[in-house]
C-alpha positions as MATLAB code, in Angstrom:
seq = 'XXXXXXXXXXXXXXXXXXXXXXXXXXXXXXXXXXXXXXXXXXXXXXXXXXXXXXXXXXXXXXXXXXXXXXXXXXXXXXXXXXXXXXXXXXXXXXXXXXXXXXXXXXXXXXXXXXXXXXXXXXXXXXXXXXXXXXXXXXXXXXXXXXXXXXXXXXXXXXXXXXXXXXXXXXXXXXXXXXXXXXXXXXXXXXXXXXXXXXXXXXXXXXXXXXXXXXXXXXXXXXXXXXXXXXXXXXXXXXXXXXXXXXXXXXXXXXXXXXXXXXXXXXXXXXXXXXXXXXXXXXXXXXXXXXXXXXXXXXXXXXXXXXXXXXXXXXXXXXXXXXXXXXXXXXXXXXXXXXXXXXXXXXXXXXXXXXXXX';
ca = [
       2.150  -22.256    0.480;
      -0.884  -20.375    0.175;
      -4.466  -21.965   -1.372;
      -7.355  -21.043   -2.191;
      -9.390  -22.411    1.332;
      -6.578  -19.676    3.481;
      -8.055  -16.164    4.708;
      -7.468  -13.443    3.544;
      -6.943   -9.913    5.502;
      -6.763   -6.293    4.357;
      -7.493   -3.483    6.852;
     -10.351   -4.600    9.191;
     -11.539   -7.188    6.833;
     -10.761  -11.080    6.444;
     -12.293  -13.000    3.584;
     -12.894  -16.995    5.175;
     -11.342  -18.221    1.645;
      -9.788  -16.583   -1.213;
     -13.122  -17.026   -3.295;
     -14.965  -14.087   -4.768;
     -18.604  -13.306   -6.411;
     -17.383  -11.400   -9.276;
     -19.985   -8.066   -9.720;
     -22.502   -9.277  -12.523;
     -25.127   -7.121  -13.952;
     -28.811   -8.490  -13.056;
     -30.917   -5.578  -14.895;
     -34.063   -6.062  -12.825;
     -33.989   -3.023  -10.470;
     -36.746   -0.580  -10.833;
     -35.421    3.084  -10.455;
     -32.493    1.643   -9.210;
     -34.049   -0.381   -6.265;
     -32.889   -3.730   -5.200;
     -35.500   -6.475   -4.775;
     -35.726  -10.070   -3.453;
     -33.861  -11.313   -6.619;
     -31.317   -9.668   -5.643;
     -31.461  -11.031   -2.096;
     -31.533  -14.364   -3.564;
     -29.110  -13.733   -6.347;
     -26.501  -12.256   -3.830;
     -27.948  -14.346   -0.512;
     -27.367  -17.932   -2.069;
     -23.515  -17.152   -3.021;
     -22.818  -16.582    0.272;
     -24.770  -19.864    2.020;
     -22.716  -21.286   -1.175;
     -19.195  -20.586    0.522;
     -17.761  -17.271   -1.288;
     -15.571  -15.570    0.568;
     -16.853  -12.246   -0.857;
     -19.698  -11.132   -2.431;
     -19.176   -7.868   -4.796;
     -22.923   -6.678   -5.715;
     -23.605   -5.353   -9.375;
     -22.162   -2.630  -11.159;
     -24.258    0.043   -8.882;
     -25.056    3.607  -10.807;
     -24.302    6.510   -8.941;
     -26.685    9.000  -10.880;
     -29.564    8.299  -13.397;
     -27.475    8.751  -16.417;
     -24.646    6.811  -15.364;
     -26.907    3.200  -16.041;
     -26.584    0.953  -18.761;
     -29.780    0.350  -18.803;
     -33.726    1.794  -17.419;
     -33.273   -1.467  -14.724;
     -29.566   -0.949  -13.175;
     -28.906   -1.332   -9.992;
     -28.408    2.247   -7.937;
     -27.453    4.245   -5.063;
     -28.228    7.426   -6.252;
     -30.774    7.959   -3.576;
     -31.663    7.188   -0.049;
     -34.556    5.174   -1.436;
     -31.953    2.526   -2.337;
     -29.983    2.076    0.857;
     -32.281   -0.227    2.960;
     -32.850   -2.566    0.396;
     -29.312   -2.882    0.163;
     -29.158   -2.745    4.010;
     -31.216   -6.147    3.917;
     -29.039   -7.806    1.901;
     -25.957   -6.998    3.198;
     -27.159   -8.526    6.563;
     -27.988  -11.439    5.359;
     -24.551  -11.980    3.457;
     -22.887  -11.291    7.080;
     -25.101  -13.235    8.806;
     -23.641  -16.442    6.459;
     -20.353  -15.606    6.808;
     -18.839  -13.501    3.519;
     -18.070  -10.174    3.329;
     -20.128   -7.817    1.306;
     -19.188   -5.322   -1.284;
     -20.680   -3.698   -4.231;
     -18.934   -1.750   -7.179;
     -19.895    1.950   -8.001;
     -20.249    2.844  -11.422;
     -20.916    5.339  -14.211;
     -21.812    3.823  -17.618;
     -20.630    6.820  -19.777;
     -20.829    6.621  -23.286;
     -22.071    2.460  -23.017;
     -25.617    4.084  -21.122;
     -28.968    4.379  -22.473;
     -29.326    1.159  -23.972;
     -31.458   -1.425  -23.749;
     -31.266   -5.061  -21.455;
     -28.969   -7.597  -23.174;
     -31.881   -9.859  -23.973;
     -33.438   -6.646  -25.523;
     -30.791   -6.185  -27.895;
     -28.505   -4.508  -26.189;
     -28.464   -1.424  -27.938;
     -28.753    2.036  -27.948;
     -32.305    3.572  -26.739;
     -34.188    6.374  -28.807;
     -35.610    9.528  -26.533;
     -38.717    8.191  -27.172;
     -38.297    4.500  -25.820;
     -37.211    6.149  -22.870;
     -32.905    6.699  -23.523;
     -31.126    9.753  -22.093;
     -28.161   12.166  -22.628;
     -25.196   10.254  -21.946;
     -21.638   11.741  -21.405;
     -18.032   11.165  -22.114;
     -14.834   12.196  -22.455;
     -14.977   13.047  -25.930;
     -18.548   13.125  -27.792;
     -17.572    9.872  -29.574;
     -19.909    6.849  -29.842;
     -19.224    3.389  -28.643;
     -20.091    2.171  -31.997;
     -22.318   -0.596  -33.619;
     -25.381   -1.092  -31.526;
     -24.535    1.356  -29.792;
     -24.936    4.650  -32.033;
     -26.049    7.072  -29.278;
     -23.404   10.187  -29.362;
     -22.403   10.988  -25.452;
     -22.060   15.032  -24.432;
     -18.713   15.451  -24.074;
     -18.085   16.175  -20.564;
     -17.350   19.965  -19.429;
     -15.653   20.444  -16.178;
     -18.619   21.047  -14.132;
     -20.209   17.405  -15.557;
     -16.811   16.249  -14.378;
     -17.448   17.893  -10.439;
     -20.796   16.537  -10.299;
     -19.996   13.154  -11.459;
     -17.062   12.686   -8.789;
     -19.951   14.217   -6.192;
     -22.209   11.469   -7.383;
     -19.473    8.863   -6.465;
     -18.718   10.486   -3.700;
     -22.387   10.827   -2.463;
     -22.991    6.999   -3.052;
     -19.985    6.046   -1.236;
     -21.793    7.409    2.043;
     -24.659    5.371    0.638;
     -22.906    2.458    0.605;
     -21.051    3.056    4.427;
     -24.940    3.066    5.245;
     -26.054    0.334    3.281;
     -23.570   -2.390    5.432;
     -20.633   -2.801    3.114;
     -17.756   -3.726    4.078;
     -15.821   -3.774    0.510;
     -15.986   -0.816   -2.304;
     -14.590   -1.166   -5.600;
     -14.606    1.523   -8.059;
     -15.519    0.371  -11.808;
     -13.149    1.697  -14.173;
     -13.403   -0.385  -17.280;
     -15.302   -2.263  -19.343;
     -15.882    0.944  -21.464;
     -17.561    2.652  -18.805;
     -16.664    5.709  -18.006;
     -13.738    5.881  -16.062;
     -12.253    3.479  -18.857;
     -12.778    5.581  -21.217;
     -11.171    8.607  -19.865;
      -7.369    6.578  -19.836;
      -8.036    5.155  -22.581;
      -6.822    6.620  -26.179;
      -9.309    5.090  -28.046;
     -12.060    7.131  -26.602;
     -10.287   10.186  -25.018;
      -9.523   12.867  -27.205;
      -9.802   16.082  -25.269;
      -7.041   18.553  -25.651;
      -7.441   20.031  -21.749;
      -5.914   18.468  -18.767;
      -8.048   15.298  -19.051;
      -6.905   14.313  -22.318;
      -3.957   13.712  -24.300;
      -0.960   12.998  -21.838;
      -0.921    9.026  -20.035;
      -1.266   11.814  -16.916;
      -4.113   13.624  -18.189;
      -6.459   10.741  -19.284;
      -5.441    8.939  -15.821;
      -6.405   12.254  -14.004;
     -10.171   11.869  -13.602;
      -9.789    8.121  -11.804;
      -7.583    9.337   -9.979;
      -9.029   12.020   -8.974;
     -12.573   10.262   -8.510;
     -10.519    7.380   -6.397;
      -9.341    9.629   -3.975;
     -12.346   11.748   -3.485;
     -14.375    8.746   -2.801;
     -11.476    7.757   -0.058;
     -11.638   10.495    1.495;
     -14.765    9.669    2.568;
     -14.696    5.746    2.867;
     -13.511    4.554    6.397;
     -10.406    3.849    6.592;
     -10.553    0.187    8.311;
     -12.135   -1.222    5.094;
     -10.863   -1.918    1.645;
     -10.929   -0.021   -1.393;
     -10.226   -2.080   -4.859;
     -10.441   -0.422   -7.994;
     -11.286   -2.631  -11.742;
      -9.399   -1.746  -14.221;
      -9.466   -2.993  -18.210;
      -5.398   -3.740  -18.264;
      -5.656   -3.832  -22.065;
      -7.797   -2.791  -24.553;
      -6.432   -5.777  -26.837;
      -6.705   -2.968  -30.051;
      -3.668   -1.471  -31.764;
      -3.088    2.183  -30.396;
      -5.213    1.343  -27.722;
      -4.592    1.086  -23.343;
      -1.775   -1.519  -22.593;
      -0.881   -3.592  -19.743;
       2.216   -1.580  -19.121;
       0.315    1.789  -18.633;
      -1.836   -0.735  -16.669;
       1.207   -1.221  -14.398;
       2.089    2.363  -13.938;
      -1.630    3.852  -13.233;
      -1.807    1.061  -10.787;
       1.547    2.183   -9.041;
      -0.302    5.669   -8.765;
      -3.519    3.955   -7.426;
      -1.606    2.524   -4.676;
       0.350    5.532   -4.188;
      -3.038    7.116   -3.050;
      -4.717    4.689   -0.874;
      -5.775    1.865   -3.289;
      -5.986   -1.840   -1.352;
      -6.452   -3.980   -4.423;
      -6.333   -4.096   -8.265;
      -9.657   -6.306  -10.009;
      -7.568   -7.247  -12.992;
     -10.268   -7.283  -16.381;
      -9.334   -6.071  -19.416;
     -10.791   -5.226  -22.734;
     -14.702   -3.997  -23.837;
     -13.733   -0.608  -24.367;
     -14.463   -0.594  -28.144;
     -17.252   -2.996  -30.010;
     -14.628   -5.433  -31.604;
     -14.429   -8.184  -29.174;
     -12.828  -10.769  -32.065;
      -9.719  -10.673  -31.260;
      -9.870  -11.190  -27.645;
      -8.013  -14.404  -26.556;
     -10.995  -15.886  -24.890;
     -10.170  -19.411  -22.929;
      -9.679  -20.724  -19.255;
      -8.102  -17.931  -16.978;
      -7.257  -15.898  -20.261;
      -6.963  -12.620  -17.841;
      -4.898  -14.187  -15.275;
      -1.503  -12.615  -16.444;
      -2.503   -9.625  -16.044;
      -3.197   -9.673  -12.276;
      -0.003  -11.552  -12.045;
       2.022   -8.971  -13.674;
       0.250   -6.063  -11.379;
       0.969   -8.089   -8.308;
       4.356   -8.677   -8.871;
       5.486   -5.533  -10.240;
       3.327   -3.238   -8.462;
       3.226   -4.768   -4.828;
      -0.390   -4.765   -4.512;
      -3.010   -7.625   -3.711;
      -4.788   -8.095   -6.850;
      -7.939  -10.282   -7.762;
      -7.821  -12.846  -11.097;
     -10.934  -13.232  -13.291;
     -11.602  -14.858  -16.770;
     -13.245  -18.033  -17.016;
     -11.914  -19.198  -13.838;
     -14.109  -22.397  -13.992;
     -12.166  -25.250  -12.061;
     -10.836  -25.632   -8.525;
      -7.650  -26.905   -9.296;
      -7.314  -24.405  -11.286;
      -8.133  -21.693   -9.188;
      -6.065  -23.224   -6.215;
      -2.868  -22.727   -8.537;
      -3.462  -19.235   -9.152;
      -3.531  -18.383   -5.617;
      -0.536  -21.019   -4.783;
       1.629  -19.550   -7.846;
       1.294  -16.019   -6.301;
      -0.878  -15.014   -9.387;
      -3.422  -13.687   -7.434;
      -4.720  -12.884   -4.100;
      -8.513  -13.794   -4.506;
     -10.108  -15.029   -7.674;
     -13.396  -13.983   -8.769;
     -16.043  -16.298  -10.541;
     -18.913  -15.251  -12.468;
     -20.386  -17.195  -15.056;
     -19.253  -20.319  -12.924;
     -21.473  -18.960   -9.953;
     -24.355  -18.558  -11.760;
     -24.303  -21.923  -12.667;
     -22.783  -23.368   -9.687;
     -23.950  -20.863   -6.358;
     -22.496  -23.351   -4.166;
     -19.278  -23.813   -6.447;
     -16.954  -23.091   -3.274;
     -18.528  -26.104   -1.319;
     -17.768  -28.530   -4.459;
     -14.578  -26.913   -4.179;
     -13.500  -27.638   -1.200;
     -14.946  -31.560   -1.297;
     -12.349  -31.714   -4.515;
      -9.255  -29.847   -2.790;
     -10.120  -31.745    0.421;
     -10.930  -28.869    2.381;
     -13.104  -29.025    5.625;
     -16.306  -28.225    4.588;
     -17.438  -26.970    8.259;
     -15.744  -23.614    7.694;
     -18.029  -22.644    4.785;
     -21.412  -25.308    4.823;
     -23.990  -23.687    6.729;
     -25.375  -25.884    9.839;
     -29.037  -26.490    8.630;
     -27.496  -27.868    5.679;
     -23.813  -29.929    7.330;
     -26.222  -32.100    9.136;
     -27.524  -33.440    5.548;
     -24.401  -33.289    3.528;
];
């Protein structure tokens, strides 16, 4: 029986556990650069234990941030701060990746301790685009330009450009953001999508630009190294994305090269109410993927405990899990983990600090 202390191999690549840094927004970049928080932020998870270390949802243009301090890789600026970091996650033993994004119709807005919402022209917000010039709604008011199919071209060059960024920058994991409301998201889903073209309408259409934007950024990621893609499996709203279309863009995802499904869901419209929040309340979702698709997927929600995240991997529910909240509060959660589920702790406790614990 697998658990949750086992490797984990895809391609060229083993994880030393089945433990994952889920990517969490930090909002202190300036133009995009990384800085030592970042090193420290990122750095301490993996002298913690993680497996893997995914870094922040990275923007690969200007307008594709949520907000004026994102993370980037944009430009070649960005790359050797990034470079630092990744060595030091190698040098203590996890693998690191980082996950490309484009904010969409959610960019422009100010930090979350800011208020979170949208930014006027004159506090410094930009032109955002979409699918469809429809606004995320509430705080968010700003109206994105819908997208014409030259912003569509120059957006999949942007991903495709950072990509190459990111084969310079160390990393030996890419993911591809698409959902949370973000951009990709909000191309297959209904709720925002209503073009009439060949990006709209049809479950094929509104699938067709991640797709598309997956396998252009293959085409240029080497092929050793693995290539996940997060996707929102439901947008938990009536008429909205469902786990079953979930299953089928998935199918067509792996059909063109994709290594594993991060399995989020929801945040793709402003009404978060009726979301079933709780203790591994996503966790069905990667199940269902993995077992009907025949892919490795990763688990996330509020996976908090170690027993608990021991079963996931033991029941087949999941291939990794990834922790966020419970990382920030615990960076050396996988080291506690591993005292409770027995493991040996020489695999993952660094020597200047074995000698003491």
């Amino acid at each position: 029986m697998t658990n949750l202390f086992d490797t984990f191999t895809i391609k060229s690549v083993t994880l030393r556990n089945r433990i994952g840094v889920s990517p969490m927004c930090q909002y202190v970049s300036n133009d995009g650069v990384a800085s030592d928080w970042h090193l420290v932020h990122l750095g301490s998870r993996a002298i913690g234990g993680a497996g893997l270390i995914i870094a922040e949802a990275t923007a690969v243009e200007p307008r594709g941030r949520i907000s004026p301090r994102d993370a980037g890789l944009w430009a070649d600026k960005h790359v050797e701060p990034l470079s630092r970091i990744t060595n030091f996650v190698k040098e203590h033993g996890a693998v690191p990746g980082i996950q490309l994004a484009h904010a969409g119709r959610k960019g422009s807005a100010s930090r979350p301790w800011e208020g979170d919402h949208s930014l006027k022209d004159e506090e410094g917000g930009w032109e955002t685009v979409a699918p469809s010039a429809l606004a995320f709604g509430e705080k968010l008011w700003r109206i994105p330009k819908e997208m014409n199919h030259q912003d569509i071209k120059d957006v999949q060059d942007a991903f495709v450009a950072a990509t190459k960024r990111a084969i310079e920058a160390g990393y030996k994991w890419l993911e591809l953001h698409a959902a949370h409301g973000y951009l990709c998201h909000s191309f297959y889903s209904p709720i925002s999508n209503k073009r009439t073209d060949e990006y709209g309408g049809s479950f094929e259409n509104r699938i067709r630009f991640t797709v598309e934007t997956f396998e252009r950024m293959k085409a240029v990621w080497p092929e050793n190294l693995p290539l996940a893609v997060r996707l929102s499996c439901s947008d938990w709203v009536e008429g909205g994305w469902t786990i079953e279309e979930t299953i089928e863009l998935s199918k067509k995802l792996k059909k063109v090269g994709a290594d594993m499904i991060d399995c989020s869901s929801g945040f793709g419209s402003p009404d978060h109410k009726k979301y079933p929040f709780g203790p591994g309340w996503q966790v069905h979702f990667s199940e269902a993927i993995r077992n009907q698709v025949g892919i490795a997927t990763a688990a996330v929600g509020l996976i908090t405990d170690p027993g608990q995240a021991n079963e996931i991997i033991a029941e087949g529910k999941a291939d990794i899990v990834l922790l966020a909240r419970q990382m920030l509060k615990d960076p050396y959660w996988p080291q506690h983990a591993a005292k409770t589920l027995n493991h040996d702790l020489k695999s993952i406790v660094p020597s200047p600090y074995l000698r003491w614990i």
